[in-house]
C-alpha positions as CSV (number, residue, x, y, z in Angstrom):
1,X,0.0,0.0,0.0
2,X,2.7,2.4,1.2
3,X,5.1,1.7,-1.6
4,X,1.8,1.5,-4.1
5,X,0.3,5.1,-2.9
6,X,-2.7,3.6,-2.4
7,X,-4.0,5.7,0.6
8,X,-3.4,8.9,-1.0
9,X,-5.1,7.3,-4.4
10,X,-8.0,6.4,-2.5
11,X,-8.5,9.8,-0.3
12,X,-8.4,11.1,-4.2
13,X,-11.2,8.5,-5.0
14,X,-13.1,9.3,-2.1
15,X,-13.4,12.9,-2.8
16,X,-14.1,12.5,-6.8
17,X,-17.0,9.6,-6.0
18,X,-18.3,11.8,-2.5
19,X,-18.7,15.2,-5.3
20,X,-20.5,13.0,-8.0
21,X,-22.9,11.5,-4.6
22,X,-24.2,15.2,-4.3
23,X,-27.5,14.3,-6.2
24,X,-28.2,11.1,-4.6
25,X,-27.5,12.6,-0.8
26,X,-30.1,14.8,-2.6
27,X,-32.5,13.0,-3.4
28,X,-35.9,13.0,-1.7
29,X,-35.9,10.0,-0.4
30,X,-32.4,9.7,1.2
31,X,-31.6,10.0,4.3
32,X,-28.3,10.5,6.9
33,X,-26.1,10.3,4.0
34,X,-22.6,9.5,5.5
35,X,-19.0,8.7,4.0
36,X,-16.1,7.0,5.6
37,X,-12.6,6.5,3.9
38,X,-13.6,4.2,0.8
39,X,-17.3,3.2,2.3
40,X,-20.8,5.6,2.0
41,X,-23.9,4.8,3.0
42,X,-27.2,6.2,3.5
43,X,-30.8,5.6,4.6
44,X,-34.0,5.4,2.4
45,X,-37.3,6.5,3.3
46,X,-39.0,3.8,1.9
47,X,-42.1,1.5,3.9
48,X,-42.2,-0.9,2.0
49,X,-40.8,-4.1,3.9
50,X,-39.4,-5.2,0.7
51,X,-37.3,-2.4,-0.2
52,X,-34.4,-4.4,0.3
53,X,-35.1,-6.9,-2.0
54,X,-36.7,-4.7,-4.4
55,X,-33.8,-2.2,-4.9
56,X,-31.3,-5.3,-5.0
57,X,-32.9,-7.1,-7.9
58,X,-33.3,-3.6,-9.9
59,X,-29.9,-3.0,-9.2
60,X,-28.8,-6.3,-10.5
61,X,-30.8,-5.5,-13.3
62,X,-28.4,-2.6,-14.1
63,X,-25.2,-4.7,-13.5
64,X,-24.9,-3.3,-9.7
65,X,-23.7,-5.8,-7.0
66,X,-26.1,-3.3,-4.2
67,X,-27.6,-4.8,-1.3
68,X,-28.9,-3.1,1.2
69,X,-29.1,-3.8,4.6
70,X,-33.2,-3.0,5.8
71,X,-33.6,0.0,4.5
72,X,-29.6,0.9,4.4
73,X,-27.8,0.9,1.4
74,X,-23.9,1.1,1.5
75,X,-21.4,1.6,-1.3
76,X,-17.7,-0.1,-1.2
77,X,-16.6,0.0,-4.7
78,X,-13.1,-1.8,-5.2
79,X,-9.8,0.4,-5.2
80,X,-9.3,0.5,-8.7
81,X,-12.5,2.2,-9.4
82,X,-13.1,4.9,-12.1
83,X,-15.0,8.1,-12.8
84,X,-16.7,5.8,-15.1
85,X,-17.8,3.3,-12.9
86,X,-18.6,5.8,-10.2
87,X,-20.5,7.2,-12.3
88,X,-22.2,4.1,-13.1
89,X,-22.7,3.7,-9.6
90,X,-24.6,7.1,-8.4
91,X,-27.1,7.0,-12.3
92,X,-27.9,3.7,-11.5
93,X,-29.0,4.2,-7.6
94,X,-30.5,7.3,-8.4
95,X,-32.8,5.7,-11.5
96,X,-33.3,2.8,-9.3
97,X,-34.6,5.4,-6.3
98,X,-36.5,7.2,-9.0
99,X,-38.3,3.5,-10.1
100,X,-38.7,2.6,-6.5
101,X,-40.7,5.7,-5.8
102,X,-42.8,5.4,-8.5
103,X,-43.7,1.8,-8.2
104,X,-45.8,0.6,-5.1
């Protein structure tokens, strides 16, 4: 790691993916939206006591590994993650928020 740079890539990382996250802390249905190191996570308002398995299978339907915990989802993308893939990442949670909210 030390040799590698690889903490100084990844507080790099975690700044670029935290600053493309500004629309999905956002979002109307997020809640206590919270970053540590290389790991975010936040809380959706959602009743639904499916959510979790709800917002895992559309995610999977958009080539995301996501799966919340209850009504918690986290993020911990690999360190050799791209703008592209973070990306990627925020689009696809926030269309997958977007569905959720319009689908009972």
């Amino acid at each position: 790691f030390e040799q590698d740079g690889v903490l100084a890539s990844n507080r790099g990382k975690s700044a670029a993916f935290t600053r493309r996250c500004a629309p999905l802390a956002e979002h109307p249905q997020v809640r206590n939206f919270r970053n540590q190191g290389m790991i975010w996570a936040f809380d959706v308002a959602d009743e639904n006591p499916l959510f979790a398995r709800r917002f895992y299978q559309r995610a999977l339907a958009r080539g995301l590994l996501l799966r919340p915990l209850g009504n918690t989802v986290y993020f911990m993308p690999p360190y050799v993650i791209d703008p592209g893939h973070m990306d990627l990442i925020v689009e696809g949670t926030l269309a997958i928020l977007d569905d959720l909210q319009q689908t009972p």
